[in-house]
N, C-alpha and C positions, 0 to 999 in steps of 0.2 A: 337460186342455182338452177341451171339448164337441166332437166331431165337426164338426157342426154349423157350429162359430166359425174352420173351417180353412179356408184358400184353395184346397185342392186339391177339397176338398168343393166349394164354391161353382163350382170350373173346370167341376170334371163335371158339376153339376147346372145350369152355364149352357149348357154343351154339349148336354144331354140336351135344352135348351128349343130352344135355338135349332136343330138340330135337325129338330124337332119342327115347328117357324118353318119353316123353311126346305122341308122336308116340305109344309108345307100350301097355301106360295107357287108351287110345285111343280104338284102337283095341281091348286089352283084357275084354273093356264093352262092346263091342259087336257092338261099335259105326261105322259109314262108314261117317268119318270126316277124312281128312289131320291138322296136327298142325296148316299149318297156313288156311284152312277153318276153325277151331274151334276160330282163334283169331277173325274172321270177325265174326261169330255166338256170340260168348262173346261179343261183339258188339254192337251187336241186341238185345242178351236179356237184357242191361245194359238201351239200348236207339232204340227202334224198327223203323222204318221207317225212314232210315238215307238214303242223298244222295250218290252216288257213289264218291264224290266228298271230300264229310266229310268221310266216310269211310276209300279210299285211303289216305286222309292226315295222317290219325291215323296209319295206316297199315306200310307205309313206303313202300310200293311198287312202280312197273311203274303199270300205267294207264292199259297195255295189260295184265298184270300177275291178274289183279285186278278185268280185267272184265271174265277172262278166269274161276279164283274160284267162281266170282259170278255163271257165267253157269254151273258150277259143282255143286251148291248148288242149283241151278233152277231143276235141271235136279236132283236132290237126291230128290226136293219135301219139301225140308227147307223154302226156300224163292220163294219170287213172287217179278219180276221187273216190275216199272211201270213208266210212263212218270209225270212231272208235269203239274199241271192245267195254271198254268200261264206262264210256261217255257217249252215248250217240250223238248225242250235238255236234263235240268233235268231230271237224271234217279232217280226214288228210290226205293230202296230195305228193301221188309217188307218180317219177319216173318210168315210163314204158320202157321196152327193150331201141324200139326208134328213138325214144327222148333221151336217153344215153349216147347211143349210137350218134345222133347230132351236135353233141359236145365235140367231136374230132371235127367236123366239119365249119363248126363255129369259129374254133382258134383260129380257123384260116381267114376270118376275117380281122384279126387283130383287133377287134373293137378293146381289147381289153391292156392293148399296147398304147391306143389313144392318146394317153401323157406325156410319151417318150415317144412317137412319131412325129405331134407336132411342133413342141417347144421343147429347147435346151435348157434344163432347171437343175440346179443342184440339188441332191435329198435333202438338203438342210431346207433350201429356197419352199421346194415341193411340201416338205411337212410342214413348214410356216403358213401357208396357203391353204393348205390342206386343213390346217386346223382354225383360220381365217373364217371358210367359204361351212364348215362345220360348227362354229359359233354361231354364222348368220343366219342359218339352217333352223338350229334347235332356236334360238331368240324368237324367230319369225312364225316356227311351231308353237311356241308358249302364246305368245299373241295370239294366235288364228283360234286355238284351244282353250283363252281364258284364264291359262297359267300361270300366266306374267303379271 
């Protein structure tokens, strides 16, 4: 079989667009977020004061890429890292009074309309896929980690 004609090919290379998409909806607010800094911020504003720990689980990163966006979002003045009271290991990462404040300005980019901007799907179609493209996910996780 052609490369090409495989679903996991098509995943990447719809990934790699969108993306890309979501990159440019980004920028053109005027925002100074990377896509995947905005999925850690999305994050925060969903559940604020999360460890790096719960963070990285959700993220699907390594541990060094995870703590790298965090110090980019330290250093943009988004977030503040701070040890636990009963753990110091425990890092955790809150929202500033600007990393709040740029949630209203984020919406304006729709990235999070994405689904329903580009294609016509029915919820039934959308959660079919959805949980499709989330099998292929956690499978491909089990392999890469030994799991499987």
């Amino acid at each position: 079989m052609d490369l090409s004609e495989s679903i996991t090919y098509h995943i990447t290379k719809t990934g790699n667009v969108l993306r890309q998409l979501t990159a440019r909806r980004i920028r053109d607010a005027g925002i100074d977020l990377t896509p995947e800094e905005s999925v850690l911020m999305n994050q925060l504003w969903e559940s604020d004061n999360r460890n790096i720990s719960e963070l990285n689980l959700w993220s699907v990163k390594e541990p060094s890429t995870m703590t790298r966006q965090i110090d980019h979002l330290v250093r943009k003045g988004y977030v503040t890292r701070s040890h636990g009271v009963e753990d110091r290991r425990t890092v955790y990462v809150k929202l500033t009074a600007q990393g709040r404040k740029l949630k209203k300005t984020f919406e304006k980019t729709r990235v999070s309309c994405l689904d329903s901007d580009l294609i016509d799907i029915s919820p039934r179609d959308a959660e079919k896929l959805l949980a499709l493209l989330i099998a292929t996910r956690v499978k491909a996780q089990e392999e890469l980690h030994g799991t499987r």
